[in-house]
N, C-alpha and C positions, 0 to 999 in steps of 0.2 A: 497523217496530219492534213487539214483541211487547203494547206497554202498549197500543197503538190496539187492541186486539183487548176491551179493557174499560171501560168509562165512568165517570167518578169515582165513582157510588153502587155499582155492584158492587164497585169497588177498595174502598171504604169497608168495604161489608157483606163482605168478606172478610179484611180488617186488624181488624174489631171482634169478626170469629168469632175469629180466633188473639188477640186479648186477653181475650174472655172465657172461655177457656179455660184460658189461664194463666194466669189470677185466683185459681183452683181447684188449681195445681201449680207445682211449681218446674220442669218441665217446658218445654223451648225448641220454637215450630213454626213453622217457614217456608216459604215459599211462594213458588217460584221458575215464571216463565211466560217462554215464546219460544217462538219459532214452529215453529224447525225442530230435529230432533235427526238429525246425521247416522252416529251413533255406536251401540252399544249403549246402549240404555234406563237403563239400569244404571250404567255407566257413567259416562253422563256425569250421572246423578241424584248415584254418588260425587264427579264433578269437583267440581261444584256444592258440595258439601254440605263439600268442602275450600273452595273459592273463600269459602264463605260462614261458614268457621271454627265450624263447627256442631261438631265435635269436642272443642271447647277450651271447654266449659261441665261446670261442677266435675264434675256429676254424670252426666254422658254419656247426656242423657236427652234428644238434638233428637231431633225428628223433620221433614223436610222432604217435601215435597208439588212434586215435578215435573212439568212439562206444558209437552210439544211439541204447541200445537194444528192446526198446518196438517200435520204427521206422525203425528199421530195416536197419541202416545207417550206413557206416562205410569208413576210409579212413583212409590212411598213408600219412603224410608227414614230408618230409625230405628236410631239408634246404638247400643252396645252396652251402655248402663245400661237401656236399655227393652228392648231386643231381647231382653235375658236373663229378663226377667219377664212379657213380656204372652205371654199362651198361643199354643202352634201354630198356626197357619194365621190368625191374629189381620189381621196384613195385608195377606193375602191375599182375606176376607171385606170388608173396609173399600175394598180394591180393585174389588172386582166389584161391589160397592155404590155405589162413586162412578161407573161405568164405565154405570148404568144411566142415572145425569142426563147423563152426556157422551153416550151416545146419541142424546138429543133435544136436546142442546146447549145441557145447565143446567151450562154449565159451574162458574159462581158458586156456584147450589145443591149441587152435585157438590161440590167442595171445601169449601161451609163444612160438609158434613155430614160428611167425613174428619176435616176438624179437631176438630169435635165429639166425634167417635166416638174418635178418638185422644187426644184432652184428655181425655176421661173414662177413661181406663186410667193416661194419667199422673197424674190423680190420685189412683188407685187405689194405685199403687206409690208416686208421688213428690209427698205432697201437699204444699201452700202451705206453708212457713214463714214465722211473723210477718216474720224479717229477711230473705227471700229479693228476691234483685236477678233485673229480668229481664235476664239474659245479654245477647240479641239482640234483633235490633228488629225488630217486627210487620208491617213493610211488607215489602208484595211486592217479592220483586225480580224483573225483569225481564232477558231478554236482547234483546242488539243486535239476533240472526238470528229 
């Protein structure tokens, strides 16, 4: 199962990057891990991002963080309230950025510095409202494979 692949303090130190970041936005970020991706990248980063009703937040502003680590697959995406405002190739750079810590197999460090890099755009576009609900919840999800 894909959660053996993290130890409770990085699970932590990675569920307290995506709340401190949504502190700062009305902005949803999750963070989906399993091992294997047999599918298009892409793909199943959409299945996921349906499975995980990241869609259906008022302001269409998730963003989810994918990762097959024994495939060695990986992608972001950002629904269509963020996709419309963070600049070109935005991420794209955030991509090959995290892709530097997965190299040396920060994976923890890799992701919390996405979420980071992406919670500060969504604050930039979609910041905190006093009455803002967080939509979705901070913990990783995980797959079976």
């Amino acid at each position: 199962m894909a959660k053996e692949l993290f130890n409770t303090q990085q699970i932590n130190y990675i569920e307290s990057a995506i709340g401190t970041a949504e502190k700062a936005t009305s902005g949803e970020i999750r963070v989906h891990i399993e091992k294997r991706c047999k599918e298009d990248v892409l793909d199943r980063a959409s299945h996921i991002f349906s499975l995980l009703e990241m869609q259906k937040t008022e302001l269409r502003n998730g963003v989810l963080f994918y990762l097959a680590t024994e495939d060695k697959q990986f992608a972001i995406l950002g629904d269509v309230g963020i996709n419309a405002v963070v600049p070109k190739g935005f991420w794209d750079e955030i991509r090959d950025n995290m892709v530097e810590f997965f190299k040396k197999g920060e994976f923890t460090e890799g992701l919390a510095y996405g979420i980071k890099a992406s919670g500060e755009q969504l604050k930039a576009h979609f910041p905190y409202q006093k009455d803002d609900v967080d939509e979705l919840p901070n913990e990783i999800s995980f797959g079976k494979k």
